[in-house]
N, C-alpha and C positions, 0 to 999 in steps of 0.2 A: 860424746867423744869428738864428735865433728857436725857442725851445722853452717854452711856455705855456699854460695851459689859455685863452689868446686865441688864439692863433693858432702854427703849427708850421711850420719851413722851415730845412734844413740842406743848406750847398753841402759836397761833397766834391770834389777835384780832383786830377789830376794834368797835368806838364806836356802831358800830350796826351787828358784823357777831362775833361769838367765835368759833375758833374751835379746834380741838385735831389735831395733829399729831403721831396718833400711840400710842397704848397705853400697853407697855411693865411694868408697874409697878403692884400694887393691887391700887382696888379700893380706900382702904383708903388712900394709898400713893399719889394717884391723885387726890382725894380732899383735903386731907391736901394741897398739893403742890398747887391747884389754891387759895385756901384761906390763902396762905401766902403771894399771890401777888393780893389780894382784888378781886378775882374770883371764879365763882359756878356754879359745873356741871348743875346745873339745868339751866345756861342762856349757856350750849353750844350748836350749833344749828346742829355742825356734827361731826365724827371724821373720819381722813382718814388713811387709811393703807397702810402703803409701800410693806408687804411680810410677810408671815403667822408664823415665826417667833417668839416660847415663848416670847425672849427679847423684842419684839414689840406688840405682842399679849394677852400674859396673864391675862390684866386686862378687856379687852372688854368685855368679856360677863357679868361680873357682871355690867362693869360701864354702858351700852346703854342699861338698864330697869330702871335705878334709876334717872331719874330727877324728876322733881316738879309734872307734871303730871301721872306719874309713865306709862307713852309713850317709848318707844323706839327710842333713839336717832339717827338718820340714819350714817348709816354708809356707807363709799366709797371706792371700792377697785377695781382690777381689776379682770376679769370673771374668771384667773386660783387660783388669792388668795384666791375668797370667796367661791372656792371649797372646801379649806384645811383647813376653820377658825375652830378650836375647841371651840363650845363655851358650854360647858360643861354640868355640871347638872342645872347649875341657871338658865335656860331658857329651861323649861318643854316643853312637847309636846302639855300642854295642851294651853302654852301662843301661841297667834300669834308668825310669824316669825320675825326675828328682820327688821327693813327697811332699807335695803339692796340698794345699789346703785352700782352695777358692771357696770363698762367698759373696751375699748379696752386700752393697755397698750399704751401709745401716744396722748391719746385723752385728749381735753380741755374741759372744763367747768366751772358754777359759781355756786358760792355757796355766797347767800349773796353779802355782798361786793365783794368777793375775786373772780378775776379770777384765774381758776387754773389749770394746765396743766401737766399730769404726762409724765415721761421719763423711759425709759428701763433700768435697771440696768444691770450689770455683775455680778450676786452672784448667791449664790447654792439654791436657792428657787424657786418655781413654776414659777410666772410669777412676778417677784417683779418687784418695780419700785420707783424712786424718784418723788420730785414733786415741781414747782416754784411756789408761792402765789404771786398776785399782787393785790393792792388797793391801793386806793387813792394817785397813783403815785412811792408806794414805792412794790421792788421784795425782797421776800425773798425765798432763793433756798435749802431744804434738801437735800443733797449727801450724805449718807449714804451705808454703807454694798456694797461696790464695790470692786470687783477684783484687777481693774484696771480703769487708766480713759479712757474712749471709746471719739473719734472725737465728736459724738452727745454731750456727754457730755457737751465739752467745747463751742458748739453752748446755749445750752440750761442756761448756764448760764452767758452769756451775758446778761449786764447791770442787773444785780445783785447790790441790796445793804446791805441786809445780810448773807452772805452764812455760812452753817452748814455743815462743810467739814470733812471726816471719815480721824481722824488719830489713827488707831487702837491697833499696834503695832510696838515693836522695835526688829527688825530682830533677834540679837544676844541674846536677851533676849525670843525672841520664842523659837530661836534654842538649848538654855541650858535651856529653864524651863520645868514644869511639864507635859505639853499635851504629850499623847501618839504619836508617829511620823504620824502615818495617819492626825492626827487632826492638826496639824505642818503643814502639806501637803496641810490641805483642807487649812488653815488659810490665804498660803501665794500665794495658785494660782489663776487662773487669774477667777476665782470663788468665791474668801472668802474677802480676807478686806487688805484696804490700808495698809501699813506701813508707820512709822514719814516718810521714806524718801523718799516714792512717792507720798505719801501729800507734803511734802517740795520741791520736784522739780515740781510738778504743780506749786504751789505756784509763784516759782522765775522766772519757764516761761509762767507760762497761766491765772494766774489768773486778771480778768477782773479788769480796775484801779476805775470802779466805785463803787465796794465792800470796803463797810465804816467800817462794823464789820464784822471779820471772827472768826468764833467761829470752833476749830477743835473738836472732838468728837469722840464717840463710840470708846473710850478709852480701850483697856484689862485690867482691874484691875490686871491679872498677869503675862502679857507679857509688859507690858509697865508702865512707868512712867508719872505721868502731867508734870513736869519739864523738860523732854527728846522732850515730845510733845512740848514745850513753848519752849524751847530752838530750836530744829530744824524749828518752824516756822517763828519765830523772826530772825533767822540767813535768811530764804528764803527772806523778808521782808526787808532787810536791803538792800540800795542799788536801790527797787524799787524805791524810791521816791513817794511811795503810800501815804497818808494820811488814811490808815487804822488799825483800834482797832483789836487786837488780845485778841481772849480771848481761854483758856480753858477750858472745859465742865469736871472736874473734876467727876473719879465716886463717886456715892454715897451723890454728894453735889448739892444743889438745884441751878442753871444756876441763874445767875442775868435777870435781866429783858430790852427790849433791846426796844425804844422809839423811835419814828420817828415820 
């Protein structure tokens, strides 16, 4: 639905499991956003979080009180995120606690259809982590908010067939825009977020031939361009002889919807 350096939130589904990826936007923003694509928080059955993170974070505590049953939707992170999660005034002392699901960073489990397996990221956050979803035959992998890409990595996303890969920024365009130089610093070490061009050399030499849709993401709205992203990915792409769809996670604009 949403992958941006504003805000991050991706529905995966199947006819019987729905669940959130993160949920960086507001509440209303992320029901409008399911109800444009014939979906309602009240039939989602989890949401998982990658790293405690506003851009990822912000709308959780409003959205896991408000389904149909006025229950608490569980939530899944690992034991250092759900130490950090803010979850503000909306969820009083006098409610129960939210339903909480912490594990080890590494660790697999199911939720519904999906098996789901989170991986260790490289970023400036407590214990963050990416995650592969698998059902009924088909993987789909979030890479997101990495420094860099680590060995594990490119195990973890083998045989992939939709991967959600961070093209965050464009070097030269970091290096002359607005951020104060420390934040320049964090953005582009081996702690903060890919740039088009080390998304683009994964790409031409690592990326797995069974990945059908590649969607790059978590875009800087003002360090980088969609066009600079599409064009550096499409140039990597060229060449493979892959048979795969590139798309871009444009900020601010609602993702298409992706079928299998």
């Amino acid at each position: 639905m949403a992958s941006s350096s504003a805000g991050n939130s991706a529905f995966i589904g199947t006819g019987r499991t729905r669940l959130l990826i993160d949920a960086g936007l507001s509440r209303r923003e992320i029901v409008k956003r399911l109800a444009a694509i014939g979906e309602d928080l009240a039939c989602v059955n989890a949401i998982l979080i990658t790293h405690e993170h506003t851009d990822h974070t912000i709308g959780l505590a409003a959205l896991v009180k408000h389904n149909a049953c006025d229950a608490f939707i569980p939530v899944f992170t690992t034991h250092g995120t759900a130490r950090f999660i803010d979850w503000g005034e909306s969820i009083s002392r006098a409610d129960a606690p939210p339903a909480l699901e912490a594990f080890q960073a590494g660790c697999s489990f199911s939720i519904g259809d999906f098996d789901v397996t989170s991986f260790t990221i490289p970023h400036d956050a407590v214990d963050p982590v990416g995650y592969t979803l698998t059902a009924e035959g088909i993987k789909v992998a979030i890479a997101t908010d990495l420094g860099y890409i680590p060995d594990s990595l490119r195990v973890h996303l083998r045989g992939t067939d939709l991967l959600l890969l961070e093209s965050n920024h464009d070097l030269e365009m970091l290096r002359v825009g607005p951020y104060p130089w420390p934040v320049k610093q964090r953005v582009m070490s081996r702690r903060g977020h890919l740039s088009n061009e080390v998304a683009a050399d994964f790409i031409e030499r690592d990326l797995d031939g069974t990945v059908s849709t590649l969607v790059l993401g978590h875009i800087s709205e003002h360090n980088n361009h969609p066009e600079l992203v599409r064009n550096a990915g499409s140039k990597a792409l060229n060449g493979r002889a892959l048979f795969t769809k590139l798309v871009v996670a444009e900020p601010g604009v609602q993702s298409e919807v992706f079928c299998y």
